[in-house]
C-alpha positions in Angstrom: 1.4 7.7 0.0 3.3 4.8 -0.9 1.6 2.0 -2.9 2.6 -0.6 0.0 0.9 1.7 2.6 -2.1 2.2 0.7 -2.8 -1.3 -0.3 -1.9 -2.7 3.5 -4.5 0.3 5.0 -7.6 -1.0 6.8 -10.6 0.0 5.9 -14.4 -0.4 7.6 -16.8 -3.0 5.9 -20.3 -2.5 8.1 -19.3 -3.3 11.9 -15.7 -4.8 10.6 -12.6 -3.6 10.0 -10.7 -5.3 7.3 -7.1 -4.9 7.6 -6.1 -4.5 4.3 -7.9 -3.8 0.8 -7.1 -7.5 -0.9 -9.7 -9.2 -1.3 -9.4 -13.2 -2.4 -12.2 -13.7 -4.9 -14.7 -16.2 -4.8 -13.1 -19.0 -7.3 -14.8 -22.6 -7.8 -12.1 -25.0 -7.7 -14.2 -28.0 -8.2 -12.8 -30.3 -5.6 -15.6 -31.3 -3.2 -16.7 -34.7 -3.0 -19.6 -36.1 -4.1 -22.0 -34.6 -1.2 -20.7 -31.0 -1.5 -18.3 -30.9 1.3 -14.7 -29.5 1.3 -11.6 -31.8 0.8 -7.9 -32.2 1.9 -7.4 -30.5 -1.1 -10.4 -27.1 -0.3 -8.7 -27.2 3.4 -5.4 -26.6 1.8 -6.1 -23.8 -0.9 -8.1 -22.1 1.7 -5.9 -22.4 4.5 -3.2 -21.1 2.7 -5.4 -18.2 1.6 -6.1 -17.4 5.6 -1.6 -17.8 5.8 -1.9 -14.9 3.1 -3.3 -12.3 5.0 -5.9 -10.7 2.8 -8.3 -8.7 4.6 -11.6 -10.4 2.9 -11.4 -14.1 1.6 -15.0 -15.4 -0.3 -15.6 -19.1 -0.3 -16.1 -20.4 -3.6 -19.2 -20.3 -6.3 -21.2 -22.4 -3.3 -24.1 -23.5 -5.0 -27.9 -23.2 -2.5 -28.4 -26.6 -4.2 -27.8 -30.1 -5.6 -30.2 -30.3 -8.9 -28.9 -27.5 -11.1 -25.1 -27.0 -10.6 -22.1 -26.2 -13.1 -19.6 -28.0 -11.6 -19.5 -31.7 -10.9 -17.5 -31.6 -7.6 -19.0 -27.9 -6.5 -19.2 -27.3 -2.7 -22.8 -27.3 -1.4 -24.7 -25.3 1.5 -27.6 -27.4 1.9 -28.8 -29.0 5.6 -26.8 -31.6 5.0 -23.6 -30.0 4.8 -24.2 -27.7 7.9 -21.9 -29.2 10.0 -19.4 -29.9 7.7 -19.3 -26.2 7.2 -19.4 -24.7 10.6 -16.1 -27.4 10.7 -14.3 -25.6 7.8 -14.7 -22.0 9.3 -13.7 -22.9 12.6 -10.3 -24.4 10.8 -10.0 -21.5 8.8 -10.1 -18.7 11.8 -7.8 -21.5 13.7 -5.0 -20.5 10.7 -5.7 -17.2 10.9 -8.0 -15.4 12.9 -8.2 -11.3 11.1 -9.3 -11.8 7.6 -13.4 -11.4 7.4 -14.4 -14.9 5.6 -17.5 -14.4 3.2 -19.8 -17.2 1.3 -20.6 -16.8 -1.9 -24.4 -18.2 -3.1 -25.1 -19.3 -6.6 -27.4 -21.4 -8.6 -26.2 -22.1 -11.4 -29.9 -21.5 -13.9 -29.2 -21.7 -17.5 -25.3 -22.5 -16.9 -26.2 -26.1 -14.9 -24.0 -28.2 -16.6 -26.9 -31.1 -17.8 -24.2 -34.1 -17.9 -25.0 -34.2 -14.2 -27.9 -31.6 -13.3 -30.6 -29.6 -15.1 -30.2 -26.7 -17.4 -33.4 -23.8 -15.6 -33.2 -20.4 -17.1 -36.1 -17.6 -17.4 -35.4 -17.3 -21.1 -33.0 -19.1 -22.8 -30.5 -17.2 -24.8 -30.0 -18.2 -28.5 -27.9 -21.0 -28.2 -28.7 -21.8 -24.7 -31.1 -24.9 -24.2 -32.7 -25.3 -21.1 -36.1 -25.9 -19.5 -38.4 -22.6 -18.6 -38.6 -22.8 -14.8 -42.4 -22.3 -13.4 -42.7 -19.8 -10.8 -43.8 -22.6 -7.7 -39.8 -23.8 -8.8 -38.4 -19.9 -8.5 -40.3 -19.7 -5.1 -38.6 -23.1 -3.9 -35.1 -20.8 -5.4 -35.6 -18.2 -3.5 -36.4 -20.1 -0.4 -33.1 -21.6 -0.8 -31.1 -18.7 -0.5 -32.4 -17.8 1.7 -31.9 -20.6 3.7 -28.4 -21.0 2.5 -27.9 -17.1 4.1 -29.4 -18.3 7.0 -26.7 -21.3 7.1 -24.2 -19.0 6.4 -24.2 -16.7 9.5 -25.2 -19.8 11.8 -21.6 -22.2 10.6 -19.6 -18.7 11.5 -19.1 -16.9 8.3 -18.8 -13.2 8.3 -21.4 -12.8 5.4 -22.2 -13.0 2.3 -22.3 -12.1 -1.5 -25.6 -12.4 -3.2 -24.3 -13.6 -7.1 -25.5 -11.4 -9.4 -22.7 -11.9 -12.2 -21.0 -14.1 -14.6 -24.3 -15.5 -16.5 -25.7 -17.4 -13.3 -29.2 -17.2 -12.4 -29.1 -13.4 -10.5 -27.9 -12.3 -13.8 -30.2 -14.0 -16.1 -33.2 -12.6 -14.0 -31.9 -9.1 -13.8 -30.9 -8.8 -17.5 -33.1 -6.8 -19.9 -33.5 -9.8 -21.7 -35.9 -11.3 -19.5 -39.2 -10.0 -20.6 -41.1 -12.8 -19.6 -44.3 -12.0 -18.2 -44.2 -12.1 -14.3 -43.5 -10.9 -11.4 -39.7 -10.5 -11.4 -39.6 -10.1 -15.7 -40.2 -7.1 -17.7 -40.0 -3.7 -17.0 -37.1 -2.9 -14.5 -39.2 -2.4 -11.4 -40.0 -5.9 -12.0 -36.5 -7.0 -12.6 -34.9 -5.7 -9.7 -37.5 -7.1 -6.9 -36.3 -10.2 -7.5 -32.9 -8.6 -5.5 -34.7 -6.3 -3.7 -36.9 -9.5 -2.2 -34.4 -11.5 -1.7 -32.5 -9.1 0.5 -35.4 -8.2 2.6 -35.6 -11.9 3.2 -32.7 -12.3 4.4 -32.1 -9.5 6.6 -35.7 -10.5 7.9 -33.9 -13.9 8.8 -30.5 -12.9 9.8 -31.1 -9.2 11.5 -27.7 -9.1 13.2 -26.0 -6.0 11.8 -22.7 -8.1 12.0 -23.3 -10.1 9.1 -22.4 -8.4 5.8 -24.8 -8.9 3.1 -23.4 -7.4 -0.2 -23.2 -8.4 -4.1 -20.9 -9.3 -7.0 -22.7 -7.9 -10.2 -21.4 -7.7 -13.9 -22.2 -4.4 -14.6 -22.1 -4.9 -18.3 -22.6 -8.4 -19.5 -21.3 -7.4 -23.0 -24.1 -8.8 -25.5 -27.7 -7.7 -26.6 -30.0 -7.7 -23.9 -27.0 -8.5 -21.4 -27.1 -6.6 -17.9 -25.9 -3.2 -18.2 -27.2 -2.3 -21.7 -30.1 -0.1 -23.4 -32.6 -2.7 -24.4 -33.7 -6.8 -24.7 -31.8 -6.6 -28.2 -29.4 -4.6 -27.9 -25.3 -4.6 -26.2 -25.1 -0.5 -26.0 -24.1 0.3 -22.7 -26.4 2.2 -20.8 -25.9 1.7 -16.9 -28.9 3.2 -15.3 -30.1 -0.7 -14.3 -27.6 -1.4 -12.2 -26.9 1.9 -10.9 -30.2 1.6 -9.9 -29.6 -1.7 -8.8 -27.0 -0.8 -6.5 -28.4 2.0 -5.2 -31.5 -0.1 -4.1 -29.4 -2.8 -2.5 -27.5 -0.6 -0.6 -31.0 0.7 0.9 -31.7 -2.5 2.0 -28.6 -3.5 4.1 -25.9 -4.1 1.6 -22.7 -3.0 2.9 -20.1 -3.8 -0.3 -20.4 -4.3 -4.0 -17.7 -6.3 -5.7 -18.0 -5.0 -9.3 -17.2 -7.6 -12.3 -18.6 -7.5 -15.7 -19.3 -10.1 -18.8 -20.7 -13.4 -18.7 -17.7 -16.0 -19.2 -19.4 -18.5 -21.5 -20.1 -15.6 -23.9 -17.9 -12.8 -23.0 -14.8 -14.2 -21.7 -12.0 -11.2 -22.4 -14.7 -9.1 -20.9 -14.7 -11.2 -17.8 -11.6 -12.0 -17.2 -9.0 -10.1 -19.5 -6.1 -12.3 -21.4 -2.6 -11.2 -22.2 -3.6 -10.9 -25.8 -6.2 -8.1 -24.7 -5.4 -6.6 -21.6 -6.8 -3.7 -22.2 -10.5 -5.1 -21.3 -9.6 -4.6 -17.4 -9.8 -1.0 -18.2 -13.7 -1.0 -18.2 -13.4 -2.6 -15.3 -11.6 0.3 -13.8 -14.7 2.7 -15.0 -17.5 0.6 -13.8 -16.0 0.8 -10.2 -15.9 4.2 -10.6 -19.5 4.3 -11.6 -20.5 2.5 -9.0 -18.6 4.4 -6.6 -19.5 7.2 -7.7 -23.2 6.3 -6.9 -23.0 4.9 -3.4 -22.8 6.8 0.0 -19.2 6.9 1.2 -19.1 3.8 3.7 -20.2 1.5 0.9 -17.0 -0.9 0.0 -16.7 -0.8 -3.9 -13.9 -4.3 -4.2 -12.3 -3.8 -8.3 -12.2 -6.7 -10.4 -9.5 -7.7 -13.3 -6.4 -6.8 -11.7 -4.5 -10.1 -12.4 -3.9 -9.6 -15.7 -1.6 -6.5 -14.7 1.1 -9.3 -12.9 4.4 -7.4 -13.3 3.8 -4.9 -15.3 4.7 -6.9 -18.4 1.9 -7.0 -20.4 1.1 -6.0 -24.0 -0.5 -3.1 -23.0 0.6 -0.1 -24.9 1.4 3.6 -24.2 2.1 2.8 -20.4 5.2 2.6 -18.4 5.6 -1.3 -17.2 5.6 -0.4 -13.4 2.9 2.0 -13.9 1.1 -1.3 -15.4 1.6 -3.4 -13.0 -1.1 -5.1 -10.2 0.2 -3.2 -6.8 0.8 0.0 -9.0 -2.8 0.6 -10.6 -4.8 -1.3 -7.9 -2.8 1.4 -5.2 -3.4 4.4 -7.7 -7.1 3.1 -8.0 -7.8 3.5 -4.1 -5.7 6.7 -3.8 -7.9 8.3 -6.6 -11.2 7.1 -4.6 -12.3 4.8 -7.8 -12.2 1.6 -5.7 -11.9 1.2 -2.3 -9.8 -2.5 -2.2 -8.8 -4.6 -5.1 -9.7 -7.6 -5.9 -7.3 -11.2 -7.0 -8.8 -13.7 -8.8 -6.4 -16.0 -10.9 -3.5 -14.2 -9.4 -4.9 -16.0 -5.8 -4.6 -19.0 -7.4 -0.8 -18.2 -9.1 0.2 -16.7 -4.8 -2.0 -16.9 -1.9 0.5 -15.6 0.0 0.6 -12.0 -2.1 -0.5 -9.6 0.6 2.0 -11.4 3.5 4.7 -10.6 1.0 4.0 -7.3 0.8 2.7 -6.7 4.5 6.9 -8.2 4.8 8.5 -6.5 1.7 8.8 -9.3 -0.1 7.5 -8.4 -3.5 10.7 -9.7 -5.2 9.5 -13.0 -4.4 5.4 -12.5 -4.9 4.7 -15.3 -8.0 2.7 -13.1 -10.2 -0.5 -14.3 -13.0 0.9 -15.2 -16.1 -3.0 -14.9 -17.6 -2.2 -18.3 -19.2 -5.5 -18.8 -18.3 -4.5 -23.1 -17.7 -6.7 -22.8 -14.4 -10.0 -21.7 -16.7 -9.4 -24.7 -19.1 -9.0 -27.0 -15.7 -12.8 -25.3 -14.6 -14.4 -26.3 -18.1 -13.1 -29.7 -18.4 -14.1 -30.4 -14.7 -10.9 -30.9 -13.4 -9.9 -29.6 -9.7 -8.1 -26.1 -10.6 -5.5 -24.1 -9.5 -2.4 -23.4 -10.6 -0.5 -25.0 -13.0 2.3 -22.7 -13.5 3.8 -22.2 -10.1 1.9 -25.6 -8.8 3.4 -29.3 -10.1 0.2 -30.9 -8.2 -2.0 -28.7 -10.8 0.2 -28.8 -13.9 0.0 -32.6 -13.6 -3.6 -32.7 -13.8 -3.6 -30.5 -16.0 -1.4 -33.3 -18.3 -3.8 -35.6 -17.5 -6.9 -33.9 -18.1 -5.5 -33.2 -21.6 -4.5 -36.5 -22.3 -7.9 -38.0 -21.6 -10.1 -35.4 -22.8 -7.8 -33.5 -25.2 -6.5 -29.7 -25.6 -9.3 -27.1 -25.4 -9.0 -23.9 -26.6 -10.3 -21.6 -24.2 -10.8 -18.6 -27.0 -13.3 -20.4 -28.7 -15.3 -22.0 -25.5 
């Protein structure tokens, strides 16, 4: 088949059929206002998301609560914002009506940014300061989301994704590291409850078959005791957790997995691979296999780290360019059964129109990820993000942000 037909296929997600296999991840753009709600500016990256025709959109990093949050202008999915909310999806389907819109829930734990919230974690990680959460405060978490869930299908959105990735606090309860002594730290059976409860919860509260319940997980976090690896002290890879993990979820309702790995405040490259090492989105590659590999055949396995392919004109070596490129491996990843849709992170933010252009042959004109990675230094000096090579709105903050709080080098954050 031809790349363009497989990438504009639809494909079955639970009860839905998505109508293409992009997928616009779920990237925090910091530009709520000061209760949590969306702004002009969140109406217009969104709506111009829904104008782009990818089958599956996410809604941002939105965080189940006020108190321990990483970003100063984060949206919120709290009571008060309920409204507000079941406003924004009603816009959204008003633009566009096809593409399945999903919420993604966080809480920030040990990554709360404590300018402006507080710092919780299980255990902190060397380096990492932050107050030990009791277990009345983890019970008053998981009430949360599931409350948040419950929020979700009741403002109109299609579903959601549990956030078990990037160093937020799914992660740092699932990780070997967490040997504290309770109920959800420990051995593994402990560990994974924590999911495990959460989804019976949830489905318990929202038992409509319609609403998708699935999981973005970094498979391998990338350092000693990290998800994904042999031990509490260790970074080997051993992938029998979330394998495990997966396999577990997927008993208990979950329809998709949207695979990721690293933790970006530690393992960045892993994350979210940079033109100097663009190589790293090759273990992404095998961990969707993995995980495919280990589901039943109607679970959706969404592929991370594709932006870093653009054109085809990377640094990687022993490769062809236009066997390199984004629509070449993501389409050869779905043909060979390693993925079943692809996912675009940074490369949403550089064209949200990407699958329109190719739905209309247009890929002359697609505006392809650069990885020069201006957006993440926007998203650690809390600064709205987006764009700021093929956006003048974001390349001028981005002069300004620099100008008042100075250059940061991304390599070494």
């Amino acid at each position: 088949m031809d790349k363009r037909d497989i990438l504009l296929s639809p494909i079955k997600i639970g009860t839905h059929t998505c109508t293409n296999r992009f997928f616009s991840q779920a990237m925090e753009c910091n530009d709520a206002d000061a209760e949590g709600n969306p702004t002009d500016l969140t109406y217009q990256r969104y709506e111009n998301l829904f104008r782009g025709e990818a089958g599956l959109i996410s809604l941002e990093a939105i965080t189940i609560t006020d108190k321990n949050r990483s970003r100063m202008n984060q949206l919120f999915i709290m009571p008060k914002n309920q409204s507000t909310l079941e406003k924004f999806v009603r816009r959204m389907r008003e633009v566009n009506p096809k593409p399945l819109f999903i919420f993604q829930l966080t809480h920030s734990g040990e990554l709360s940014n404590p300018e402006f919230s507080k710092r919780l974690s299980v255990r902190p990680l060397p380096g990492f300061k932050a107050d030990v959460f009791t277990e009345d405060e983890f019970e008053k978490i998981m009430d949360d989301f599931v409350l948040a869930a419950k929020m979700s299908y009741d403002v109109g959105a299609d579903g959601i994704d549990m956030k078990f990735c990037h160093g937020y606090l799914g992660s740092q309860i699932l990780r070997p590291y967490n040997t504290r002594k309770w109920k959800y730290g420990g051995p593994w059976e402990n560990r994974r409850q924590f999911a495990f409860d959460l989804y019976e919860r949830i489905r318990k509260v929202v038992p409509d078959e319609k609403f998708l319940i699935g999981s973005k997980i970094s498979v391998w976090e990338g350092f000693p005791g990290g998800f994904g690896t042999a031990g509490p002290d260790t970074p080997v890879i051993d992938l029998a957790e979330p394998i495990d993990l997966v396999k577990g979820l997927e008993a208990r309702g979950a329809q998709y997995f949207i695979q990721s790995a690293g933790s970006p405040s530690i393992t960045i490259s892993l994350t979210q691979a940079d033109k100097e090492h663009p190589y790293f989105a090759y273990l992404h590659q095998y961990f969707a296999k993995v995980l495919k590999e280990n589901l039943q055949p109607q679970t959706v396995v969404i592929g991370s780290n594709y932006s870093v392919f653009g054109k085809g004109k990377s640094k990687l070596q022993a490769v062809k360019p236009e066997d390199s490129a984004l629509l070449a491996y993501g389409a050869q990843n779905i043909e060979k059964g390693y993925v079943d849709m692809i996912a675009l992170g940074r490369q949403s933010f550089a064209d949200p129109l990407l699958p329109l252009k190719v739905r209309e042959g247009r890929e002359k004109e697609i505006n392809f990820c650069t990885t020069c990675d201006n957006c993440l230094e926007l998203l650690i000096q809390q600064s709205p993000i987006g764009c700021a090579t093929y956006n003048k709105m974001y390349t001028d903050i981005l002069v300004q942000t620099r100008k008042e709080k100075g250059r940061l080098s991304v390599k070494h954050t």
